[in-house]
N, C-alpha and C positions, 0 to 999 in steps of 0.2 A: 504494500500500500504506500502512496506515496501522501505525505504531508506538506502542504503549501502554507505560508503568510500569506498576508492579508496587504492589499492595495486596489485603490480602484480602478475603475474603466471611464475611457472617454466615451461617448457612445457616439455609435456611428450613424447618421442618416441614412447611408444610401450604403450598400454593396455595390454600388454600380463601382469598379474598377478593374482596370487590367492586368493582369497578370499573367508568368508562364505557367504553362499548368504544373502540376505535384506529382511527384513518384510515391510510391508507397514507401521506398527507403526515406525520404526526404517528411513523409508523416511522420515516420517511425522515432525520427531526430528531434522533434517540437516537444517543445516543453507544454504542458496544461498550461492552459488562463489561471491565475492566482483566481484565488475566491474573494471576494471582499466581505466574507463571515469567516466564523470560526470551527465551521464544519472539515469535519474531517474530508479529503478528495479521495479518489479511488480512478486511478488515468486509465484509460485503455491503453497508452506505450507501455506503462510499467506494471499492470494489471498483470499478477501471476492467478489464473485462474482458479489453480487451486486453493489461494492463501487467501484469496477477498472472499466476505460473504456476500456482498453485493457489487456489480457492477454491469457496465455498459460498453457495447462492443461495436463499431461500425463493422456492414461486411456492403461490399466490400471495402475496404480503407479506402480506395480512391473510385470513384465513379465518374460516369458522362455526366447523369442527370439528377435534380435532389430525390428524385423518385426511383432511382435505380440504388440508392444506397439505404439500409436498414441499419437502425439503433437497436440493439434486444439488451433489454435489461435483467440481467439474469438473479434472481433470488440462491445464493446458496447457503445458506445459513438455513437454519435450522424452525424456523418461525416465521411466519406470514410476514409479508411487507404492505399495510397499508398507507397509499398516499394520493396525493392530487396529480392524475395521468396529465393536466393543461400546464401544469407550469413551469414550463421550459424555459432555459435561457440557451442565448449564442453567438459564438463571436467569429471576427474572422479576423485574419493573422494578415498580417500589412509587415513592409519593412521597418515601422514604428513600434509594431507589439500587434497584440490582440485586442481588438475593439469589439465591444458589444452590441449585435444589432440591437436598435431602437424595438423595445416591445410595444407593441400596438395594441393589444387585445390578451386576453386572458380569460381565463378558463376557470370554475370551478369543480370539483367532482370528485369520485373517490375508488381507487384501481386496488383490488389487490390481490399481488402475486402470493402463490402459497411459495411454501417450502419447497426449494428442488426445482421451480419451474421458474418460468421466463415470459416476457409479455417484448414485441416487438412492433416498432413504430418506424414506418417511411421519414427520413428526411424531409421532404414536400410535408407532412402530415405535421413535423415539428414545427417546422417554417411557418404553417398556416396559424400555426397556434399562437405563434409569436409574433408575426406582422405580415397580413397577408397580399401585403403589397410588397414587402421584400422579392428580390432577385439574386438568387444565388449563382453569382461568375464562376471561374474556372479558379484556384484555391484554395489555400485551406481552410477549415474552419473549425470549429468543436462545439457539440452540443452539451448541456446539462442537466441533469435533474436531481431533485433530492428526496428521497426516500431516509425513514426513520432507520437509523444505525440497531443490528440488529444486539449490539456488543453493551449496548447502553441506552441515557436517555436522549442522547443527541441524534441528531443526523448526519448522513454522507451525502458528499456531492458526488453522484456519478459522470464521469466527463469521457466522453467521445471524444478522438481528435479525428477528422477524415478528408477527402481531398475530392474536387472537383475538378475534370478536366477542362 
C-alpha cells in the first residue's frame, strides 16, 4: 500500500489539451495524485494485489476511448464494503503535475461490494458522473474513489492511474 501527504489541486476547466499519447511502461512510472485528506491511498502502480484489501485497477492501462477502459474495484478483505458508487474524483497529468477535472455534478446512492467480489465501472461512466461535458484527450489521467477502510474506522482512496491514446 502506498501512503501519500497531503496538498492540493489546481482545478482544471477544460481537458481540452494536446498531448503525445502514453505507453503503459510510461503509466506504470506516474506517481498517484497526492490526496488532499488524510485517507489512506491504495495506487494501482504499486497495488500488490495480494497485500491491499481494497483497490482499483484500470484494464486496460492504456486505451483508445474513455469507454474502452474499465475501473473494477475489487473488495478483498474480509467484510462488505458499503459506499457512494457517484463520487468520483479525477485528474489529468500535465507537464505541471496532476490537475483535477472541475466536478460538475454528483451523485448520491449506496453500492455495496461483498467480501471477495468486485463491482466494475466504464471510464465514460466515471467521466459522466463527474462533469458530463468533460472530454477526455489522448493522456494520462487517474481516477478515485473512497470506500470505508476495511482495517479501521477511516477510509481509503482507491486511485486508478490509466492512459488514453
Amino acid at each position: 500500500m502506498l501512503l501519500s501527504g497531503c496538498t492540493s489541486f489546481e482545478s482544471e476547466q477544460s481537458t481540452n489539451s494536446t498531448t503525445t499519447p502514453v505507453s503503459a511502461t510510461e503509466i506504470a512510472s506516474l506517481e498517484c495524485p497526492p490526496s488532499d485528506d488524510d485517507d489512506e491511498i491504495v495506487c494501482s502502480q504499486t497495488v500488490e494485489a495480494g497485500a491491499a484489501s481494497v483497490y482499483l485497477l484500470p484494464t486496460p492501462t492504456v486505451g483508445d476511448t474513455p469507454d474502452s477502459l474499465e475501473l473494477t474495484l475489487t473488495n478483498a478483505s474480509r467484510t462488505d464494503r458499503t459506499f457512494n458508487p457517484y463520487s468520483w474524483s479525477m485528474w489529468r497529468k500535465s507537464a505541471s503535475g496532476w490537475s483535477e477535472i472541475e466536478q460538475r455534478s454528483s451523485g448520491s446512492g449506496k453500492l455495496t461490494v461483498t467480501a471477495g467480489d468486485s463491482e466494475t465501472w466504464t471510464v465514460d461512466t466515471v467521466i459522466g458522473y463527474i462533469n458530463e461535458s468533460a472530454t477526455l484527450n489522448s493522456g494520462a489521467y487517474a481516477a478515485a474513489i473512497n470506500v470505508p477502510n476495511p482495517d479501521g474506522d477511516d477510509w481509503i482512496t482507491c486511485l486508478a492511474v490509466f492512459g488514453l491514446r
